[in-house]
ZAFIVEX-633373 format. One line per 2 residues: number of its first residue (from 1); their letters; for each residue x, y, z of N, C-alpha, C, O. Coordinates in steps of 0.02 Angstrom, whole numbers, plus 50000, padded with zeros to 5 digits. Atoms other than C-alpha are relative to their C-alpha. Last residue first. Example, Ala and Ser with C-alpha at 12.3 -4.5 7.8 and 13.67 -1.06 7.14 Angstrom:
2	SA	49958:49941:49997:50684:49947:50357:49961:50055:50037:49986:50110:50045 ~ 50045:49941:50000:50615:49775:50390:50045:50060:50000:50097:50059:50033
# end
This chain:
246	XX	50046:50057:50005:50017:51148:49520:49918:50030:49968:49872:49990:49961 ~ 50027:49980:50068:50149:51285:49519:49957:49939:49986:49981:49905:49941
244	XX	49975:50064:50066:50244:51200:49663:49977:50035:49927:50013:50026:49878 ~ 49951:49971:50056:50239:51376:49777:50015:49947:49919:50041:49958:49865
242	XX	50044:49958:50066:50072:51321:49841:50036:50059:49961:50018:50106:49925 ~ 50019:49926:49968:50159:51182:49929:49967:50049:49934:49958:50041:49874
240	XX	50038:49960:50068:50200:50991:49856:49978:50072:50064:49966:50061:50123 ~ 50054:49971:49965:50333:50897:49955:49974:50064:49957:50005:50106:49925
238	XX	50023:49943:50032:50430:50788:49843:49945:50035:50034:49887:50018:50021 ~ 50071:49994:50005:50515:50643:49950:49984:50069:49980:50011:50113:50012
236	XX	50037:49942:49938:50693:50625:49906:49916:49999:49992:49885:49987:49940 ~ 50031:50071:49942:50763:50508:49780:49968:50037:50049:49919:50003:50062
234	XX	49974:49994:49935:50846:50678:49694:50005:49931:50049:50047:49914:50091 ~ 49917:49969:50038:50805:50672:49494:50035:49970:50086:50075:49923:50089
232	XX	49945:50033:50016:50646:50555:49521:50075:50008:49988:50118:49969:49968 ~ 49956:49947:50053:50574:50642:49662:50031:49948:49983:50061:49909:50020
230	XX	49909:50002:49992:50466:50519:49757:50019:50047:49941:49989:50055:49887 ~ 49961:50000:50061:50274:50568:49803:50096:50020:50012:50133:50058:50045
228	XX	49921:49978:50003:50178:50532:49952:50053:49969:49930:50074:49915:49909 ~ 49972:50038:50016:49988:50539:49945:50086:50027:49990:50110:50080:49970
226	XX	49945:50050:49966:49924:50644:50046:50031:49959:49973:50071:49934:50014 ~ 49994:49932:49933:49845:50790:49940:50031:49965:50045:50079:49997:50067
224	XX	50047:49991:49924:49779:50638:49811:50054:50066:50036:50096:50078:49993 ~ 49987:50025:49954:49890:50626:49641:49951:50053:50060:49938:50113:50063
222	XX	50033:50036:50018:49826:50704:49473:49981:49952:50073:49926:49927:50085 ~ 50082:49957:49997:49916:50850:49489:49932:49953:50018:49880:49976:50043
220	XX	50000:49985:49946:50073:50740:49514:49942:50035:50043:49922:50035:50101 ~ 50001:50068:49947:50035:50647:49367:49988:50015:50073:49949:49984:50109
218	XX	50061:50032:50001:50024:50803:49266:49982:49928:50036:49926:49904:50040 ~ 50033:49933:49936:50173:50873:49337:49935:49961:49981:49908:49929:50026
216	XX	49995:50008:49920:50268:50718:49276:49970:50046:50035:49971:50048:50097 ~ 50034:50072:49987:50193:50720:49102:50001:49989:50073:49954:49970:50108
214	XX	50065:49988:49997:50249:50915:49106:49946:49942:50017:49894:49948:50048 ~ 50029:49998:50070:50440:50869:49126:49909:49996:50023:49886:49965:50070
212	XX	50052:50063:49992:50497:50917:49309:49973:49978:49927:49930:50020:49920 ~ 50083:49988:50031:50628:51048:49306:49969:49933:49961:49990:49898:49914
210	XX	50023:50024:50057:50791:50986:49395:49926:50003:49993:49882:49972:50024 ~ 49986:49946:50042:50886:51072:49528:49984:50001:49927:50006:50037:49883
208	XX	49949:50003:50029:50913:50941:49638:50009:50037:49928:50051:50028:49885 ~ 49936:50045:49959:50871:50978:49790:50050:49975:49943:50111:49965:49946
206	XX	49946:49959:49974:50748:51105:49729:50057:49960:50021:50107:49991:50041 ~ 49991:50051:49942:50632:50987:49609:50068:50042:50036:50122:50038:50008
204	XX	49936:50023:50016:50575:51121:49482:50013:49958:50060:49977:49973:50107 ~ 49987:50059:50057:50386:51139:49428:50073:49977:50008:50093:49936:49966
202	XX	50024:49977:50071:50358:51306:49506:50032:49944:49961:50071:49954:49915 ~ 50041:49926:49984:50425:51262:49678:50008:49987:49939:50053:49952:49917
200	XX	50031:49987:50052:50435:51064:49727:49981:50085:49974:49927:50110:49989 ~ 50083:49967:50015:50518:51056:49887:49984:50011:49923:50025:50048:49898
198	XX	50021:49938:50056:50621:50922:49912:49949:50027:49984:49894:50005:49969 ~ 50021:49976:50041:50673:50781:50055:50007:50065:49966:50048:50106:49988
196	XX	50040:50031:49969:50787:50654:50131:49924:50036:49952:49892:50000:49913 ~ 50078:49966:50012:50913:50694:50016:49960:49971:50030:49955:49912:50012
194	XX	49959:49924:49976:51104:50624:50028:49943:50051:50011:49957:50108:50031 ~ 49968:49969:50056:51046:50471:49915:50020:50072:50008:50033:50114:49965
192	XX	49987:50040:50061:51022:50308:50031:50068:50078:49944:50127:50080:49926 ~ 49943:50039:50006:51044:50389:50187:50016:49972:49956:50075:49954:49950
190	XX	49971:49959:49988:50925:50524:50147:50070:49953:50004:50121:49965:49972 ~ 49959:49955:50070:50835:50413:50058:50055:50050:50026:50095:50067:49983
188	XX	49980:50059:50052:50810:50286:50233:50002:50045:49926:50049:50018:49896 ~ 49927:50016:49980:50794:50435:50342:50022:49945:49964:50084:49941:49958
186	XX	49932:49922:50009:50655:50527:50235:50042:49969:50033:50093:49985:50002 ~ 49984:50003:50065:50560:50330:50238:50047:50085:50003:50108:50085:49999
184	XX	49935:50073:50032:50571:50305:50410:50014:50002:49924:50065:49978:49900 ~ 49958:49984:49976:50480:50496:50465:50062:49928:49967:50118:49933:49943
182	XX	49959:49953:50051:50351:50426:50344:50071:50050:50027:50104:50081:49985 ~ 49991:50059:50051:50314:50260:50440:50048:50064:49944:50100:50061:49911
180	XX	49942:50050:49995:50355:50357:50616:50013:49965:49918:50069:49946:49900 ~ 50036:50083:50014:50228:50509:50570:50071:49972:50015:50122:50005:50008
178	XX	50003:50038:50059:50321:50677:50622:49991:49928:49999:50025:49888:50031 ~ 50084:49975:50008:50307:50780:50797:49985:49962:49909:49930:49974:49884
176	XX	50070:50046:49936:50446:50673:50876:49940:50014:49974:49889:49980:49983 ~ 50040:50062:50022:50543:50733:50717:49976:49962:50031:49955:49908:50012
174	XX	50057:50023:50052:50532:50896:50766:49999:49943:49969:49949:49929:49936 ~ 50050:49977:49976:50619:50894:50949:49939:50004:49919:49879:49988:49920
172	XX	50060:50033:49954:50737:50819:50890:49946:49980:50014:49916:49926:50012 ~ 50007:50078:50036:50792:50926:50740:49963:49932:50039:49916:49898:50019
170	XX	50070:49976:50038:50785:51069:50863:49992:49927:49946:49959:49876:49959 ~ 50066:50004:49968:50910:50973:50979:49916:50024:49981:49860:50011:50003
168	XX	50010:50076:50004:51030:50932:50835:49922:50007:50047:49866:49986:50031 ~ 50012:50026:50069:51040:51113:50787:49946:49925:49993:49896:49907:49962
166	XX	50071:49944:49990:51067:51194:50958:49943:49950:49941:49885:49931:49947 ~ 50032:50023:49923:51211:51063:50986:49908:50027:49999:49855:50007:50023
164	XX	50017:50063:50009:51274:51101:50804:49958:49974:50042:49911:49941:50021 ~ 50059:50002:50034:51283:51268:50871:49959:49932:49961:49898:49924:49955
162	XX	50068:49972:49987:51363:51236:50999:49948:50011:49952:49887:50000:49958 ~ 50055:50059:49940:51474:51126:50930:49950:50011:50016:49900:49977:50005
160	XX	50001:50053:50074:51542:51245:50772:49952:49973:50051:49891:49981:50049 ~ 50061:49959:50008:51579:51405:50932:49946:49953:49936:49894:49980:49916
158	XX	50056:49986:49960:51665:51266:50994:49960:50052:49978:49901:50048:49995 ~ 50037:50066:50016:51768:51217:50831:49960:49989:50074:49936:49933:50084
156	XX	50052:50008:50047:51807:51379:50818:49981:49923:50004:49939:49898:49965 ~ 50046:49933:50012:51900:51420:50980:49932:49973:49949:49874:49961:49967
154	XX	50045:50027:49927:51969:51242:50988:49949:50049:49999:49889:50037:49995 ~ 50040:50047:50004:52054:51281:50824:49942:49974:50046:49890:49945:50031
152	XX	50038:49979:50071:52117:51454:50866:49948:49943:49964:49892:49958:49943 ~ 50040:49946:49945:52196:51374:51035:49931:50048:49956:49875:50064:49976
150	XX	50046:50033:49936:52283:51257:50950:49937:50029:49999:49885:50015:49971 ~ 50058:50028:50032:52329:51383:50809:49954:49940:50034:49894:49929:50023
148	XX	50036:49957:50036:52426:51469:50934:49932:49977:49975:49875:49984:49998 ~ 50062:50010:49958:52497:51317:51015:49939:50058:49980:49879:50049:49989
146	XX	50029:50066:50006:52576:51278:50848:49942:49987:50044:49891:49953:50036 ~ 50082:49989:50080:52614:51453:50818:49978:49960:50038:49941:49982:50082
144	XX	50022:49952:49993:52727:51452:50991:49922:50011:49946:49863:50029:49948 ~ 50055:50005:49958:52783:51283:50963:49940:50056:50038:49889:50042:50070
142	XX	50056:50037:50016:52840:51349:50827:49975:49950:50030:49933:49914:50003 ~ 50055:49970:50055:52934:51482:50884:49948:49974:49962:49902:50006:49936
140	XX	50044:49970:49961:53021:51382:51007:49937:50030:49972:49878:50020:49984 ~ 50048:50038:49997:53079:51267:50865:49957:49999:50067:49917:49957:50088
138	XX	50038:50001:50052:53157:51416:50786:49938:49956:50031:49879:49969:50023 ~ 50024:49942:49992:53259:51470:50956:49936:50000:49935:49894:50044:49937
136	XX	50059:49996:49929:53301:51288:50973:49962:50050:49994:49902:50038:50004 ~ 50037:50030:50018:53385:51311:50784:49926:49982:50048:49866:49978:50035
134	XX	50061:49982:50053:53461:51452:50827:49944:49939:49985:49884:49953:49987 ~ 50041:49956:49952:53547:51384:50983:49941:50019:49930:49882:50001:49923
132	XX	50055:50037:49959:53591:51221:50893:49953:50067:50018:49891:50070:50012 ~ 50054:50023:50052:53679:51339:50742:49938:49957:50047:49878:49959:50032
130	XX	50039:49969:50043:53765:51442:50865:49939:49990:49962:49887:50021:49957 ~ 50032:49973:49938:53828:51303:50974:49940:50048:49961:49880:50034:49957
128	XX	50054:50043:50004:53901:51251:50806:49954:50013:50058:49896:50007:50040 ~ 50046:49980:50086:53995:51426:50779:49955:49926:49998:49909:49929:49957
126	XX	50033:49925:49993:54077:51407:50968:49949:50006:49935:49889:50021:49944 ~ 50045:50029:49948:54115:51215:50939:49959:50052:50010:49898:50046:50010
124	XX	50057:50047:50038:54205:51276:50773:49958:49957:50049:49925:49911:50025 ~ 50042:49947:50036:54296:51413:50891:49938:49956:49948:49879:49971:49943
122	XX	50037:49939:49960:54346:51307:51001:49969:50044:49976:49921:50072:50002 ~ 50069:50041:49990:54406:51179:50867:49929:50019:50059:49870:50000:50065
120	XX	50053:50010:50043:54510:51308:50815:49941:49976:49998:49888:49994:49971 ~ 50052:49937:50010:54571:51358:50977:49959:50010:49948:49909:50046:49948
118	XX	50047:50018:49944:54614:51171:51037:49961:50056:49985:49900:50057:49996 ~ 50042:50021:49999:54720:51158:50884:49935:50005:50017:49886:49994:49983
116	XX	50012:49980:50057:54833:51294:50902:49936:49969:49976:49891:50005:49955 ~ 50058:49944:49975:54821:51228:51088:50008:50061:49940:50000:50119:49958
114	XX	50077:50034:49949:54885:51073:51034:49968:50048:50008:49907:50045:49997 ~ 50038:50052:50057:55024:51131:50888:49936:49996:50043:49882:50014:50018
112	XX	50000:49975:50034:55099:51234:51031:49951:50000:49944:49909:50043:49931 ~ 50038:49957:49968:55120:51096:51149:49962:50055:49956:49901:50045:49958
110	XX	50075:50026:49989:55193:50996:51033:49939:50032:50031:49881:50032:50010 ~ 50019:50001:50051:55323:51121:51015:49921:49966:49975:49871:49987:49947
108	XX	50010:49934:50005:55356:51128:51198:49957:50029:49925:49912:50071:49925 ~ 50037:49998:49974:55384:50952:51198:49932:50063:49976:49876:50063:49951
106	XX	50055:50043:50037:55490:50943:51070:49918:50002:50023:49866:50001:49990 ~ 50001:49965:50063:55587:51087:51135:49946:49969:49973:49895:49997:49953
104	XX	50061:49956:49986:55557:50986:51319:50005:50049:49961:49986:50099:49990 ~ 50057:50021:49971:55635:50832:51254:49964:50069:49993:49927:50085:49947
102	XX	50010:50022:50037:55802:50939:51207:49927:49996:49975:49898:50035:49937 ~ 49995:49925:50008:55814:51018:51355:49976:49971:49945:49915:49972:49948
100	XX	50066:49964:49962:55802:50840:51437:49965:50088:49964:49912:50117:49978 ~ 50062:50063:50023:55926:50748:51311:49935:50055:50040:49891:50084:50009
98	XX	50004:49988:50078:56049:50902:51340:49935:49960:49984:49885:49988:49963 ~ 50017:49921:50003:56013:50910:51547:49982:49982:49907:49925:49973:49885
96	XX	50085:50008:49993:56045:50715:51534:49976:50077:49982:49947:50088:49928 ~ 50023:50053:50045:56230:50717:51439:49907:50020:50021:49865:50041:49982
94	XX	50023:49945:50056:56272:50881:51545:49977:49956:49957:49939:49987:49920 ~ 49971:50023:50048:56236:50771:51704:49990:50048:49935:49936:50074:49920
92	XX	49932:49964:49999:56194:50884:51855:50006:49981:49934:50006:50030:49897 ~ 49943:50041:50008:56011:50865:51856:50043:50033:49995:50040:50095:49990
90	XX	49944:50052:49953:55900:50927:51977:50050:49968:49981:50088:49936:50017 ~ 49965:49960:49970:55816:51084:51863:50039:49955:50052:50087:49983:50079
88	XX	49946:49920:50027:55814:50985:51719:50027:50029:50058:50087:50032:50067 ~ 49933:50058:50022:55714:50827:51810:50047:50040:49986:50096:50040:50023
86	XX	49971:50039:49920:55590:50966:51871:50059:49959:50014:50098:49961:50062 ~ 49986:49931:49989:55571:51026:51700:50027:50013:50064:50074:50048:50083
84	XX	49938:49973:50010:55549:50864:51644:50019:50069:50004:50049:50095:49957 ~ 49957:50039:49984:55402:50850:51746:50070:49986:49994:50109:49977:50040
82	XX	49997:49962:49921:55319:51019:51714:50054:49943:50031:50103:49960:50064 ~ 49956:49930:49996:55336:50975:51519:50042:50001:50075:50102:49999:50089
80	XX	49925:50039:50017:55283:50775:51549:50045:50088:49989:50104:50098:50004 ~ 49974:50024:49945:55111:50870:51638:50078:49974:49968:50122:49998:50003
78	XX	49966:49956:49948:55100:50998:51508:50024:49957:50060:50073:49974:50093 ~ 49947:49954:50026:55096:50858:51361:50034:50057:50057:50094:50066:50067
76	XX	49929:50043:49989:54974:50755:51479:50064:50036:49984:50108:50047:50026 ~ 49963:49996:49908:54868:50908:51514:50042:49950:49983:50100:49965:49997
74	XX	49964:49928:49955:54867:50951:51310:50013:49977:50072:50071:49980:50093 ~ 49936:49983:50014:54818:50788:51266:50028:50054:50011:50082:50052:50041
72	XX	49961:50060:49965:54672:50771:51371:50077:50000:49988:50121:50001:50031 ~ 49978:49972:49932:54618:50958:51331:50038:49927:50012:50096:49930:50032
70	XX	49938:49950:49994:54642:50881:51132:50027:50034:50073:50086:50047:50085 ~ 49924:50044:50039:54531:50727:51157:50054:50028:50011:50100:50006:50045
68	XX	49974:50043:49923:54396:50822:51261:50064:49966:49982:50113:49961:50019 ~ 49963:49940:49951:54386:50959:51104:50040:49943:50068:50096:49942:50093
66	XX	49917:49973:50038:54382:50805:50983:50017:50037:50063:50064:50022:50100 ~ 49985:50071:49980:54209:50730:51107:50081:50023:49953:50130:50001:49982
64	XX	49984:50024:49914:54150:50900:51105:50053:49954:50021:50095:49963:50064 ~ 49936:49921:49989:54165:50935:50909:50019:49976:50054:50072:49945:50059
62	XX	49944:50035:50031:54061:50744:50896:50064:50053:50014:50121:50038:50033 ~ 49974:50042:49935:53939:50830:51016:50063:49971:49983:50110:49966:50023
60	XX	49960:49969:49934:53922:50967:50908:50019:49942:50033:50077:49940:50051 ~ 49957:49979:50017:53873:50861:50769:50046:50029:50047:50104:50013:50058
58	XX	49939:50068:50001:53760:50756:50858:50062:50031:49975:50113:50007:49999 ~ 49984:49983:49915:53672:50945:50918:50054:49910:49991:50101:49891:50027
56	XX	49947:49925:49981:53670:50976:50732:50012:49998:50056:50050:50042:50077 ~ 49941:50010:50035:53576:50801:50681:50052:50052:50037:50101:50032:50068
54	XX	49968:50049:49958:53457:50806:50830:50090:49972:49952:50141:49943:49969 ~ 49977:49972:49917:53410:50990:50797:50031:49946:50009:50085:49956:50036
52	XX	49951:49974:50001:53377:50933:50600:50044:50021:50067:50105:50026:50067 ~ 49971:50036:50003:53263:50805:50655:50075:50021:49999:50124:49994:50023
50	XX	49980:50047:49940:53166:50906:50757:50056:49948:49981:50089:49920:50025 ~ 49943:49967:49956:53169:51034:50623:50020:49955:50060:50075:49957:50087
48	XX	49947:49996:50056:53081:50908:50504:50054:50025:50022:50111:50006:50008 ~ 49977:50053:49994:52954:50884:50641:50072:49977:49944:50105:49925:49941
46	XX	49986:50043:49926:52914:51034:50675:50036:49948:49995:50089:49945:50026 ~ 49923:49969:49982:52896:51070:50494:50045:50008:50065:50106:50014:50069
44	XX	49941:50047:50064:52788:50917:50464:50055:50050:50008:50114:50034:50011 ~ 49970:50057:49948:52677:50999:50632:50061:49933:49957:50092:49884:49978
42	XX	49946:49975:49948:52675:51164:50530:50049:49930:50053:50105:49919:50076 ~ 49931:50000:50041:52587:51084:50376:50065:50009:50050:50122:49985:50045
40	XX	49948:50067:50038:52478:50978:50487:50056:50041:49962:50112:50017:49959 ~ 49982:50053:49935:52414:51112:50612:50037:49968:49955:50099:49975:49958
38	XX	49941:49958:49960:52402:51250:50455:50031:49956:50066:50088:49967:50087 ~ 49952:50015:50053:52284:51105:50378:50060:50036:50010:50113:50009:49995
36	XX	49986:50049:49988:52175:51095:50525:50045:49998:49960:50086:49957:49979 ~ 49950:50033:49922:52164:51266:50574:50038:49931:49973:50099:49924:49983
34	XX	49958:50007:50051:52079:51313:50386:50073:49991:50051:50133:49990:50039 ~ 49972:49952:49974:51945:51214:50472:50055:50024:49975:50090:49978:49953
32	XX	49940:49954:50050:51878:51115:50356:50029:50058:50019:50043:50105:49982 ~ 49935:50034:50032:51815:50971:50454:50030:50052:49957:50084:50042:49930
30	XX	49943:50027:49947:51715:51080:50577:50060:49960:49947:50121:49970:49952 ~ 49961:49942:49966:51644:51154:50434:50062:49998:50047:50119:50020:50049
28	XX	49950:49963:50062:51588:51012:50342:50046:50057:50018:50101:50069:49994 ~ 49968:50028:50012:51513:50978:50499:50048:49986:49953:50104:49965:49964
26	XX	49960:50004:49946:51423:51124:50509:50044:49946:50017:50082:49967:50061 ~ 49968:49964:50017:51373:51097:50328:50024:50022:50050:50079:50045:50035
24	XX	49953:50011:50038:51300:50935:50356:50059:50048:49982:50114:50027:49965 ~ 49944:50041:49956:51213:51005:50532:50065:49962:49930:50124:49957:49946
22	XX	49979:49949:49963:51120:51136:50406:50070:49971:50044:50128:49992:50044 ~ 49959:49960:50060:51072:51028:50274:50033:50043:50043:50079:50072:50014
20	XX	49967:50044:50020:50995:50917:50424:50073:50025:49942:50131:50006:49937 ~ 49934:50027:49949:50922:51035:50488:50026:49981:49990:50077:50008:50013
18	XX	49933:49939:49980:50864:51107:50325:50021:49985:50062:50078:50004:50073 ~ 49970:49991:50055:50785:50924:50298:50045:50054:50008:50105:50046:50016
16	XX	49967:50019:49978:50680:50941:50447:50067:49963:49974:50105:49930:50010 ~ 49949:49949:49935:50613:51095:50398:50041:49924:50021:50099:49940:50033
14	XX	49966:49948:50029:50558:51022:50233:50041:50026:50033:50096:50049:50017 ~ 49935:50022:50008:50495:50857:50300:50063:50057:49963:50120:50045:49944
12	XX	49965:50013:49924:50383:50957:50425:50060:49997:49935:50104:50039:49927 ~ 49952:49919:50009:50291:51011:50233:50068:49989:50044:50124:50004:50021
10	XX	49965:49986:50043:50254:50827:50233:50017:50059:50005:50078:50066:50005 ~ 49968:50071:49984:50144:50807:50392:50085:50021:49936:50137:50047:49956
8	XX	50007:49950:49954:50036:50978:50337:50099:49950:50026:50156:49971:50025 ~ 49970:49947:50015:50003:50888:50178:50046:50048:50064:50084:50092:50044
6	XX	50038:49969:50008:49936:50726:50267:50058:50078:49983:50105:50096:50019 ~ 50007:49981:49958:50030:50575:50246:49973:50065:49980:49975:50077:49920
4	XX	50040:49952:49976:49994:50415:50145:50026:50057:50060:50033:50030:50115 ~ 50016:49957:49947:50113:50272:50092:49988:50074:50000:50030:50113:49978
2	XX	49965:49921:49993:50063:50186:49951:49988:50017:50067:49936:50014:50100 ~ 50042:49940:50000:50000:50000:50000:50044:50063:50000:50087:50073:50042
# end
């Protein structure tokens, strides 16, 4: 048996339709925050610098681990200085003195070489320091956006809820006041084809934007005041008003 509802019954499915068109596009909303895509590009550059920080701070460390090499060698070098220097000033023998004086030329020389060394690599520890610090100082700054846009997202995607919230509960509240058999059929097209229902104004099916051929208005004309008619462009139920042009 066609299902039957009374003109008044059907109009409902109009309003409860723009809820529906309404909560799709608040949700559409929420997902297109232009938050969410500034979150992801930033949180790939975050994460790109994170990698770079761990490369440049291995680098330094590698400097570190030279610098510790060279102070090591330097105190031994000064300690065998200070030692034969001690030996020098107690010996008598002119054979040892010569060998010892000698020694601590070589020494001395070495020495020289080391903390020629020690200042270069002091200074290329100094100019990598540089590059970590900057780089921390970058990936302060974007945790800075990052919480920024946080905070910007949350923003809008509560003032999105609430209203959604407002949305859902009017929607509710009117399809308690709508038949169950014809309330089941608008949620079964709607799920089927994105359209629960359409209003019919001057011969055009609004949902989907397609003018009715004349055979089909004459059919429709023809049809009872309750009887429930399917849009063939949309799937949607065709609610007739005294904008249809009938």
């Amino acid at each position: 048996m066609a299902l039957t509802a009374s003109p008044a019954d059907q109009a409902l499915l109009l309003d409860l339709q723009a809820f529906d068109t309404k909560i799709a596009q608040l949700e559409h909303r929420a997902k297109k925050l232009p938050e969410h895509e500034q979150l992801s590009e930033l949180k790939k550059h975050r994460d790109k610098l994170q990698l770079t920080i761990l490369e440049e701070r291995g680098i330094k460390e590698d400097i570190e681990l030279e610098m510790s090499r060279i102070e090591s060698d330097v105190k031994v070098v000064e300690a065998r200085i200070a030692r034969d220097t001690s030996r020098l000033d107690a010996s008598s023998s002119p054979k040892d003195v010569a060998a010892l004086e000698q020694e601590l030329t070589a020494l001395r020389t070495r020495l020289s070489n080391l903390e020629d060394i020690e200042l270069a690599v002091m200074e290329k520890l100094e100019a990598q320091q540089k590059v970590v610090d900057n780089l921390l100082e970058q990936g302060g700054n974007l945790t800075s956006q990052f919480a920024e846009l946080e905070a910007s997202r949350d923003e809008a995607l509560s003032v999105i809820e609430a209203e959604l919230g407002t949305t859902r509960t009017g929607r509710t509240a009117l399809q308690a006041t709508i038949p169950e058999d014809l309330l089941a059929l608008y949620e079964r097209q709607r799920e089927r084809y994105g359209v629960g229902a359409s209003l019919l104004r001057g011969g055009v099916s609004l949902a989907s934007g397609v003018k009715l051929l004349e055979n089909e208005m004459q059919e429709i004309r023809a049809a009872a005041p309750d009887a429930v008619i399917m849009c063939a462009s949309s799937e949607g139920i065709l609610v007739r008003t005294n904008e249809s042009g009938l």
